[in-house]
Every structure is written in structure tokens, then in C-alpha cells.
VMD Tcl script that draws the C-alpha trace (Angstrom):
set ca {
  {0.00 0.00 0.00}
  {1.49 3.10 -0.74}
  {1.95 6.53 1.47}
  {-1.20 8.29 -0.42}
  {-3.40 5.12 1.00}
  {-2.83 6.20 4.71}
  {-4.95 8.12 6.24}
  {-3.11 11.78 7.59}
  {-4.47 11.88 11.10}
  {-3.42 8.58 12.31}
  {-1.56 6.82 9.68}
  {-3.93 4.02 9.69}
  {-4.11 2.27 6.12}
  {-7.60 1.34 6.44}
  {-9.04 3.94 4.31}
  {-11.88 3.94 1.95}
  {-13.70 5.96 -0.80}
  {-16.76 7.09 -0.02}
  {-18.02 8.83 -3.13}
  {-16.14 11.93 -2.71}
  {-14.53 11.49 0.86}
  {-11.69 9.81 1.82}
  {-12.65 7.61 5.45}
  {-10.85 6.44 8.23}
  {-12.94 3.64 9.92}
  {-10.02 4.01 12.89}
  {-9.90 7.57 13.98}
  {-12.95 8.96 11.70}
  {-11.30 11.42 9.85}
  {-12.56 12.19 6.84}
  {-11.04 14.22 3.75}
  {-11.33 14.91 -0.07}
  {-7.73 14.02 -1.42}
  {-5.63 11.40 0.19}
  {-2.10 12.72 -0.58}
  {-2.74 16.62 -0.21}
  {0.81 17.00 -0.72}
  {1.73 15.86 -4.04}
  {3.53 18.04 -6.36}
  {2.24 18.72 -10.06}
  {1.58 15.32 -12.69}
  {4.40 14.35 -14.41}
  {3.34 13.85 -17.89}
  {5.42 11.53 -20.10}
  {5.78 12.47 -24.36}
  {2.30 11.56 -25.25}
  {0.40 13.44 -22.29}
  {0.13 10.09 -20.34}
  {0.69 10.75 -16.35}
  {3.57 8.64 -14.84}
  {4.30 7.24 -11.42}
  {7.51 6.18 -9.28}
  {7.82 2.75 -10.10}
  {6.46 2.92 -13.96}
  {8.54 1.10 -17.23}
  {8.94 4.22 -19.77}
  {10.79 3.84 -23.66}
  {13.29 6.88 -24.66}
  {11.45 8.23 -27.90}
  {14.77 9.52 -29.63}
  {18.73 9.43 -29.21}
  {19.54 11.40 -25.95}
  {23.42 12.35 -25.84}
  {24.89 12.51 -22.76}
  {26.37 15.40 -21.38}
  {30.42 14.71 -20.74}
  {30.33 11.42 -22.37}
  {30.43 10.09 -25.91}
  {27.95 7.51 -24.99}
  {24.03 7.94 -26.85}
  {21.05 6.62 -25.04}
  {19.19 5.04 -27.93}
  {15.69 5.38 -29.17}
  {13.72 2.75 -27.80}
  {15.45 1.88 -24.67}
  {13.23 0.65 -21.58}
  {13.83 1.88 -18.33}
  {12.00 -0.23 -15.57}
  {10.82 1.48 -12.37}
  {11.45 5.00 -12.66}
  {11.51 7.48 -9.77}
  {10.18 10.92 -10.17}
  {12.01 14.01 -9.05}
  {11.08 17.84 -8.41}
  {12.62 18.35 -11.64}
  {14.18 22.17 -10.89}
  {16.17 21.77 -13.59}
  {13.67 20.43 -15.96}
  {15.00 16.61 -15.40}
  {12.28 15.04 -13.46}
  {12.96 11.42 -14.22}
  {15.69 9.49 -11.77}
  {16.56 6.04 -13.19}
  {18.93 3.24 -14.00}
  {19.74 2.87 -17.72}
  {21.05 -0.62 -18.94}
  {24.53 -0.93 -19.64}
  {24.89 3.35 -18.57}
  {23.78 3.35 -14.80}
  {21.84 6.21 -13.08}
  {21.06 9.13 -14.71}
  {18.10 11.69 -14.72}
  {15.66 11.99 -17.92}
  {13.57 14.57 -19.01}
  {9.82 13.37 -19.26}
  {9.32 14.89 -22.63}
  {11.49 12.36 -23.76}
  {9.59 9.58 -22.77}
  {6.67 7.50 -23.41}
  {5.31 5.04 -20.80}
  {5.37 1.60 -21.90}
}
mol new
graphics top color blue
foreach p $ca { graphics top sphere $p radius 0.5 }
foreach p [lrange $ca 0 end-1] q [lrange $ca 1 end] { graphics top cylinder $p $q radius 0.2 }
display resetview
């Protein structure tokens, strides 16, 4: 169960929808948005919204910086994490055969 499943008063992950509420059964809190404090949707190439954890495809070559190494079109990247993405890199991953690097999600589709 992931952190947006708990409830924010007691931490309890016994949650429920109720039409438009969120409900604890434990403590009886009750709220609109599990979560409150997520940052904006990440939005991969094609407009889809990605998760931590999601298997995206690189779209086109991506050089990287201080390397003669290419990330190729068409490369999978299993279980992504997202990032605040201040410098317009909001992708943190593990490339194949490259290691970790950070990825733009406009150069990405979600596979």
C-alpha cells in the first residue's frame, strides 16, 4: 500500500472511498484528497501521467552530457523514480549498460 493510501491523522491504512470522501474507519477522519501534498503530474511524451515505479521507452537518441555515450531510441527503463525536476529533469533512473542518470519526461513515453 502506498503513502497516499494512509490516512493523515493517524496513519492508519484502512481507508476507503466514499463517493467523494476519503474515510478512516479508525480515527474517523474524513477528507477529499488522500495525498494533499503531491507536487504537479508528471506527464510523459504523449500526455500520459507517470508514477515512481512505472517502465517508460526513450522516444529519440539522448546524448549525454560529458560522455560520448548515446542513449538510444527505444530503450526501456524499468521502475522510474520521479524528481522535483528544478532543472527540468524530473525522471531518476537506471539505464542498462549506462547506470543512473536523470531523464527529461518529454522524452519519454510510458510503456
Amino acid at each position: 500500500m502506498s503513502v497516499e493510501e494512509k490516512c493523515p491523522e493517524c496513519g492508519s491504512e484502512h481507508v476507503y472511498n466514499d463517493g467523494s470522501l476519503w474515510v478512516c474507519p479508525d480515527c474517523g477522519h474524513e477528507c477529499s484528497e488522500l495525498g494533499a501534498t503531491k507536487g504537479p503530474e508528471i506527464r510523459d511524451a504523449n500526455g500520459n501521467v507517470l508514477a515512481d515505479g512505472d517502465t517508460v521507452t526513450v522516444i529519440k537518441d539522448l546524448k549525454i552530457k560529458g560522455s560520448s555515450q548515446v542513449v538510444k531510441g527505444g530503450t526501456k527503463v524499468k521502475n522510474i523514480h520521479l524528481t522535483d525536476g528544478a532543472d527540468g529533469h524530473d525522471i531518476a533512473c537506471k539505464i542498462p549498460g549506462i547506470g543512473a542518470m536523470n531523464l527529461k519526461s518529454e522524452f519519454v513515453k510510458k510503456a
